[in-house]
C-alpha positions in Angstrom: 69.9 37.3 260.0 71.3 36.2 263.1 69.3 33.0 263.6 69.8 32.4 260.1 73.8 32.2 260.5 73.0 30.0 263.7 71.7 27.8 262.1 73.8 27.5 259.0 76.4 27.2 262.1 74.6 24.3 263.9 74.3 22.5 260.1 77.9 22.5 259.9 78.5 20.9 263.4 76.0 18.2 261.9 77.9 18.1 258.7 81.0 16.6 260.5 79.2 14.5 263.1 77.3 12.7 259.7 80.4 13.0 257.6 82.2 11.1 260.8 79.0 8.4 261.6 78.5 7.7 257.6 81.9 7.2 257.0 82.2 4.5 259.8 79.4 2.8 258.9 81.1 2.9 255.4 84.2 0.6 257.0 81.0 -2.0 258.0 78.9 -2.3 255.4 80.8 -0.6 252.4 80.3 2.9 250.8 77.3 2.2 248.6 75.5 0.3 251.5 76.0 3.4 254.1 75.2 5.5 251.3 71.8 3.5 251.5 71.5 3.4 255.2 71.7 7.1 255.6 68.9 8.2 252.7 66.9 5.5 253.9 67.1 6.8 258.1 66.7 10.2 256.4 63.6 9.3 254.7 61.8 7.8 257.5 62.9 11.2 259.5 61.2 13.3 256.5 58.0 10.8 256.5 57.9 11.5 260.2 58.1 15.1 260.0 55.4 15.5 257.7 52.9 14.6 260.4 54.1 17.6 262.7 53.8 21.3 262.2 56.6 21.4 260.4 54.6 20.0 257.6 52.9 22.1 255.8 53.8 22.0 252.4 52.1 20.8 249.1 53.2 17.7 247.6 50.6 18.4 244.3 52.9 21.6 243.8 55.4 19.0 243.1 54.6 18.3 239.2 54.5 22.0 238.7 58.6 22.0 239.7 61.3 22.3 236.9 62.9 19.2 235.9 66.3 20.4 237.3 64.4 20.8 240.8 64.5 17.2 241.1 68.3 16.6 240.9 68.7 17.4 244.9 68.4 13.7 245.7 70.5 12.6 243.6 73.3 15.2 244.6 72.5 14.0 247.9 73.5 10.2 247.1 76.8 12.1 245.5 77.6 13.7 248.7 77.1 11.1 251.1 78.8 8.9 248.6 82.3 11.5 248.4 81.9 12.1 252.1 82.1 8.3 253.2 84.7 8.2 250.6 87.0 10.4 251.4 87.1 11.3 255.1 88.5 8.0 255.7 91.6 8.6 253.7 92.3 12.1 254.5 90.2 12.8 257.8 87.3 14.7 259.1 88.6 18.6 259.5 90.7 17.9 255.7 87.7 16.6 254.3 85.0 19.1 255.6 87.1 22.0 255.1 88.0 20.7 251.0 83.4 20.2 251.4 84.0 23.9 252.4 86.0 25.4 249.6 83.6 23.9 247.0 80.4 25.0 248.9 81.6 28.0 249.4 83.4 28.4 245.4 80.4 26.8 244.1 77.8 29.6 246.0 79.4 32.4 244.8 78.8 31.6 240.9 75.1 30.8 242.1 75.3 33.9 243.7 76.4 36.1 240.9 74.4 34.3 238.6 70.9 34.3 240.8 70.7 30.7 239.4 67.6 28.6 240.5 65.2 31.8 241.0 67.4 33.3 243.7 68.3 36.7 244.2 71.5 38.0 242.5 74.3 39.2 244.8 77.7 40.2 242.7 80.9 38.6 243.1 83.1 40.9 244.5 87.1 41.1 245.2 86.3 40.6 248.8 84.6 38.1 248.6 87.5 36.4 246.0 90.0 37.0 248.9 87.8 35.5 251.4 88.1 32.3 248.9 91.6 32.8 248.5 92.0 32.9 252.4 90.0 29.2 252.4 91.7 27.8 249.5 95.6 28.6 251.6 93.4 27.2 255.3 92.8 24.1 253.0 96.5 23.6 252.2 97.6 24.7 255.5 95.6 21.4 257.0 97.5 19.2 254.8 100.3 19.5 257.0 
């Protein structure tokens, strides 16, 4: 569990440093263009990975996938798309911690739900005052 909430700790450092880097490359090319740059780098990364260890997967699975399985990408071209977008205007720690809010609103109904196949695990009124607590952090950084 612990290297688990490592390395959901070491995504989020990446999460601002590419929320930071896509969102200057947004100011020189524009916000569709980065939004191109990044899946495209990203791509060649994944293409590369699949010829190390790491890669041991099964493509042919893929047609056996629900339809809604294949959204991720283009949520991906959302995000980078709202991340170029807005940290310009309102700045990296007010724009990751608004990402933040709606991750962490969004999991919970997922969560509760079990929605995609995953395990069900009950909203509770803890974990509504932990949202609370990240909604008042969000207003507190607009100041």
């Amino acid at each position: 569990m612990w290297l688990a909430l490592f390395l959901a700790m070491v995504s989020g450092i990446a999460m601002a440093f590419q929320g930071s880097l896509n969102s200057a490359l947004g100011k020189i090319t524009g916000l569709l263009q980065a939004t191109l740059v990044v899946h495209l780098t990203a791509t060649l990364a994944v293409i590369i990975l699949l010829f190390t260890p790491l890669g041991h997967g099964n493509l042919g699975r893929l047609w056996h996938c629900p339809w809604y399985l294949w959204l991720g990408g283009l949520l991906g071209v959302l995000i980078t798309y709202g991340v170029v977008a807005s940290i310009p205007r309102v700045g990296v720690a007010l724009a990751t911690t608004a990402i933040i809010v709606g991750q962490v609103s969004t999991a919970l109904l997922i969560d509760h739900f079990g929605l995609f196949g995953l395990e069900k695990l009950p909203f509770t009124w803890w974990k509504a005052a932990g949202l609370v607590l990240l909604a008042a952090g969000t207003r507190l950084m607009l100041n």
